[in-house]
N, C-alpha and C positions, 0 to 999 in steps of 0.2 A: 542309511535308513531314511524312507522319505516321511515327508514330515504329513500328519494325517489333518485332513479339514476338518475343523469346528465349527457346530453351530454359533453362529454370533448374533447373538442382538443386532440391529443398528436402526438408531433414533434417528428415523427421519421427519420431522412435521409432525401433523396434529393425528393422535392414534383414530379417532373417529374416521377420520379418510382414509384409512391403511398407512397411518404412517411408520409404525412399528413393521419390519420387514424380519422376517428368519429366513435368512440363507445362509446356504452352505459355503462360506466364503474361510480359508482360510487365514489363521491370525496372523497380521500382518509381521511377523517373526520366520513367519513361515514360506512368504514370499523370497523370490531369487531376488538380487540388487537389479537386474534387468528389470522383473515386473514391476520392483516400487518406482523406480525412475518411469517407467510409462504409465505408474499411476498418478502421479508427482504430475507430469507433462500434458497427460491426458488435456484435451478442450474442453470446457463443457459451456452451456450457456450461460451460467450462473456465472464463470470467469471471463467472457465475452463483454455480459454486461457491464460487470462491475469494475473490467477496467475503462471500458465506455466511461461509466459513471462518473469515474475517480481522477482520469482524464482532464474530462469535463469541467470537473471542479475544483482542478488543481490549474486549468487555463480560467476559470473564473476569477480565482482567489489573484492568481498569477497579474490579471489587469488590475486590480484593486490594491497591489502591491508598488506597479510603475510609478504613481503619484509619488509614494512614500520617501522613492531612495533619492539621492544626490543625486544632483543633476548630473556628474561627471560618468556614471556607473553607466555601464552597457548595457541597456534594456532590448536588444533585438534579439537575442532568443532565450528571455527569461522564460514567457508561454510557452513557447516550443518545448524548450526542456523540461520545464516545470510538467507541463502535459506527459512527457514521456514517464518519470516519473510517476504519476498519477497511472499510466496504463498498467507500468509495470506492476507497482503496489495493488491497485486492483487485481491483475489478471492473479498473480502470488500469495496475496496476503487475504483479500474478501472473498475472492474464488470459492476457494476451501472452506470457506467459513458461511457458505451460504446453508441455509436449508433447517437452522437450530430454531426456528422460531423468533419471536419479539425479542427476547433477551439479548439472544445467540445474535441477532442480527444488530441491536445497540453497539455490542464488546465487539463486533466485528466493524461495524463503521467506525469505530472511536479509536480502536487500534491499527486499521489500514491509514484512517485521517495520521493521527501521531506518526507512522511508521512516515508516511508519504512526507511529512511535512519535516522529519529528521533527514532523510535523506535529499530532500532537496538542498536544506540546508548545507550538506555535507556539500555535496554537488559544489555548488555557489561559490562555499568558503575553500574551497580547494582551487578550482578554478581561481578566484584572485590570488589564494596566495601564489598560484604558479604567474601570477601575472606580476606580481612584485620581487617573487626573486629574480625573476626575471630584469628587472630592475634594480638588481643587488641591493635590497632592503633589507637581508637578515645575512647574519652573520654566520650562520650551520645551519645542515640542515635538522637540527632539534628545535633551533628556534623559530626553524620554516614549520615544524609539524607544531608546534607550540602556538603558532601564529592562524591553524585553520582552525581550532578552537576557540580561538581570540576572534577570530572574522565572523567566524558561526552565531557568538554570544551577540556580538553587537548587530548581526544582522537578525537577531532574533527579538533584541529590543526592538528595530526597525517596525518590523511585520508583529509586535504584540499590541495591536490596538483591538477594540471590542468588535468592532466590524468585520475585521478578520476572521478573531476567533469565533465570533457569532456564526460568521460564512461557516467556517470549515467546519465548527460541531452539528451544525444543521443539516449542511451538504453530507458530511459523513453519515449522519445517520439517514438521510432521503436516499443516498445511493445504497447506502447497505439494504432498505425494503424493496428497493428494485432492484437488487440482484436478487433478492429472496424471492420477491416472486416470480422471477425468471427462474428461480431452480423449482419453485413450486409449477412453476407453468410447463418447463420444457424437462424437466429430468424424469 
């Protein structure tokens, strides 16, 4: 039995300019796994932008970070990486999350900022620690996974001074209104 379309609501923007839409869109339960994954993948401007955005300000934070570490530490492709990063979490995480308005666009820079700034983390602390066992520094590997934890915490005292944080809640939230109004301008 095929599954029948629903009228849905969907909240888009401010109702005075047609934000509120009724189409005949069926509920996403009702979609094939093919359709959600092309809707999942879909491009839109609003994800263009926002990984532009997040990019940006993850190779921003990325320079304001080099000073901080040991001098010993490999700073040649923190920016790089950190930027990739940055694209991916925008294109993923704020994409999607464009077009809710003032609020919708705060929770969406603060949790793509958080999201980006955990996985770089990750990133980092895995990276070294493959670089120390590599140097027989731990004795199993529990105490190798035990140890990207341990890398992570301290490289997060590192990079917690105010300038940072200041950067990235600010940055988070400037990119999240320019993606929003890229999805206001081009969707």
């Amino acid at each position: 039995m095929a599954a029948k379309p629903h009228l849905m609501l969907m909240k888009r923007g401010n109702p005075e300019k047609g934000g509120f839409l009724l189409q005949n869109w069926p509920i996403s339960g009702s979609l094939s796994k093919r359709q959600q994954n092309y809707r999942c993948i879909m491009p839109t401007a609003a994800r263009l932008v926002g990984a532009i955005c997040f990019a940006g300000l993850a190779f921003l934070v990325s320079g304001m970070i080099i000073p901080l570490l040991p001098d010993g530490d490999r700073t040649v492709m923190l920016g790089i990486i950190n930027a990739g990063v940055g694209l991916f979490c925008g294109w993923k995480v704020m994409g999607p999350r464009a077009g809710y308005g003032f609020r919708g666009a705060v929770g969406g820079g603060l949790t793509t900022t958080a999201a980006m700034v955990i996985v770089a983390l990750f990133i980092h602390s895995t990276t070294e620690m493959v670089r120390l066992s590599l140097r027989k520094s731990y004795d199993g590997a529990t105490e190798a996974v035990v140890g990207i934890f341990e890398i992570g915490i301290e490289y997060a005292k590192i990079i917690a001074t105010p300038e940072i944080i200041g950067t990235l809640l600010i940055g988070g939230i400037l990119a999240a209104f320019v993606t929003n109004a890229a999805d206001a301008r081009w969707a």
